[in-house]
C-alpha positions in Angstrom: 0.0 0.0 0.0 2.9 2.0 0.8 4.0 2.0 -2.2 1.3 3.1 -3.9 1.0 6.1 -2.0 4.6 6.8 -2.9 4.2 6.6 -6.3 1.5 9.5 -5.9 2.9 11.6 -4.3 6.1 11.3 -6.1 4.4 12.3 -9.4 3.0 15.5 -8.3 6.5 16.4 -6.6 8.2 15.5 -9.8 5.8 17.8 -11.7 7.9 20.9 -10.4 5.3 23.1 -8.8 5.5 23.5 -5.1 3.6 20.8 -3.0 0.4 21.6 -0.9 -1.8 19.8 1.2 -4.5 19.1 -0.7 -1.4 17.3 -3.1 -0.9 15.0 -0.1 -4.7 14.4 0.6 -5.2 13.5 -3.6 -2.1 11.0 -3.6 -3.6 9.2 -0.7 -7.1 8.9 -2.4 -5.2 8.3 -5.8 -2.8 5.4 -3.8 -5.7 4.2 -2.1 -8.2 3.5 -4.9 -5.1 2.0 -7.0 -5.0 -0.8 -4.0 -9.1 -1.5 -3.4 -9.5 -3.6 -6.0 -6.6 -6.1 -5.4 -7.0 -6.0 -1.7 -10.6 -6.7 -2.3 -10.8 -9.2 -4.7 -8.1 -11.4 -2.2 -10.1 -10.6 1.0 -13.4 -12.1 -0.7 -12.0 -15.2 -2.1 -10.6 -16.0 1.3 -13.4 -14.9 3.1 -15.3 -16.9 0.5 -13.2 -19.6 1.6 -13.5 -19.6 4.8 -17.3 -18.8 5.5 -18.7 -22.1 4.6 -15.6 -23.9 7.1 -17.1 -22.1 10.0 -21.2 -23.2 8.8 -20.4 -26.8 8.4 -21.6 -28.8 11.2 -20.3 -32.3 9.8 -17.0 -34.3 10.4 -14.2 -32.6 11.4 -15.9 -29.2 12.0 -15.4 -28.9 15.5 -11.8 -29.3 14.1 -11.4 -26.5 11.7 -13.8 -23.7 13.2 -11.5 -22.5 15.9 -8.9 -22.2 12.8 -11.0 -20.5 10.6 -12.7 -17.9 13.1 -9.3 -16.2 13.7 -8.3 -16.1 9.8 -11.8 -14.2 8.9 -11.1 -12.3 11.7 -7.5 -11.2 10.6 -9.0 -10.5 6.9 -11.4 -8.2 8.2 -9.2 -6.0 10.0 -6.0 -5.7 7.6 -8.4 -5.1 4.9 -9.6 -2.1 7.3 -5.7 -1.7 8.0 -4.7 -1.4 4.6 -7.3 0.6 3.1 -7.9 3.2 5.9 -5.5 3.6 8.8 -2.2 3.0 6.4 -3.3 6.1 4.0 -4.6 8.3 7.3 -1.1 7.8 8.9 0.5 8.2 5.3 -1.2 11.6 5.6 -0.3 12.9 8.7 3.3 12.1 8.5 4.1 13.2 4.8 1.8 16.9 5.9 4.5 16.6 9.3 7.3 16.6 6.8 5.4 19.4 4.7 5.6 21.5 7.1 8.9 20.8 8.5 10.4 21.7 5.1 11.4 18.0 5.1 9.5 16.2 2.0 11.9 16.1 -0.9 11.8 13.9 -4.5 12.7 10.3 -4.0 15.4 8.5 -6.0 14.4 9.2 -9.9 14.1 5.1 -11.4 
């Protein structure tokens, strides 16, 4: 996800004019929405996966419901991980190093 937002950011710094921001808030959505769809389409075919596991009430359920509980768990919350608390903190640290004079152009690849 990281890198995703990095790659936003880094295009409007490389366009030359001076960053602001609402820059920083746009490469976040931009990083963000470039990341939904993969980290969406995995969490549902896991999830999809898993669900029926923790309905089953034949053989060998009792076995595999205490291992599947925690996975959907865990998919639930770094999906909400990924896609919402990574870009917030993202934010607040690249508008941190905004204001500190600090945010400069990554390594040009």
């Amino acid at each position: 996800m990281v890198v995703y937002l990095h790659e936003s950011l880094e295009k409007r710094v490389a366009s030359g004019r001076p960053l602001t921001k609402a820059d920083i808030h746009e490469a976040a959505i931009e990083g963000a929405v470039h990341r939904l769809r993969p980290k969406l389409m995995t969490v549902c075919a896991v999830l999809a996966s898993l669900i029926p596991i923790l309905w089953a009430s034949g053989i060998g359920s009792d076995v595999m419901k205490p291992i599947a509980a925690p996975m959907v768990g865990g998919m639930i919350t770094s999906t909400i991980h990924v896609l919402i608390l990574v870009p917030v903190f993202f934010v607040l640290m690249k508008e941190r190093s905004l204001r500190r004079g600090t945010l400069q152009p990554g390594p040009v690849e």
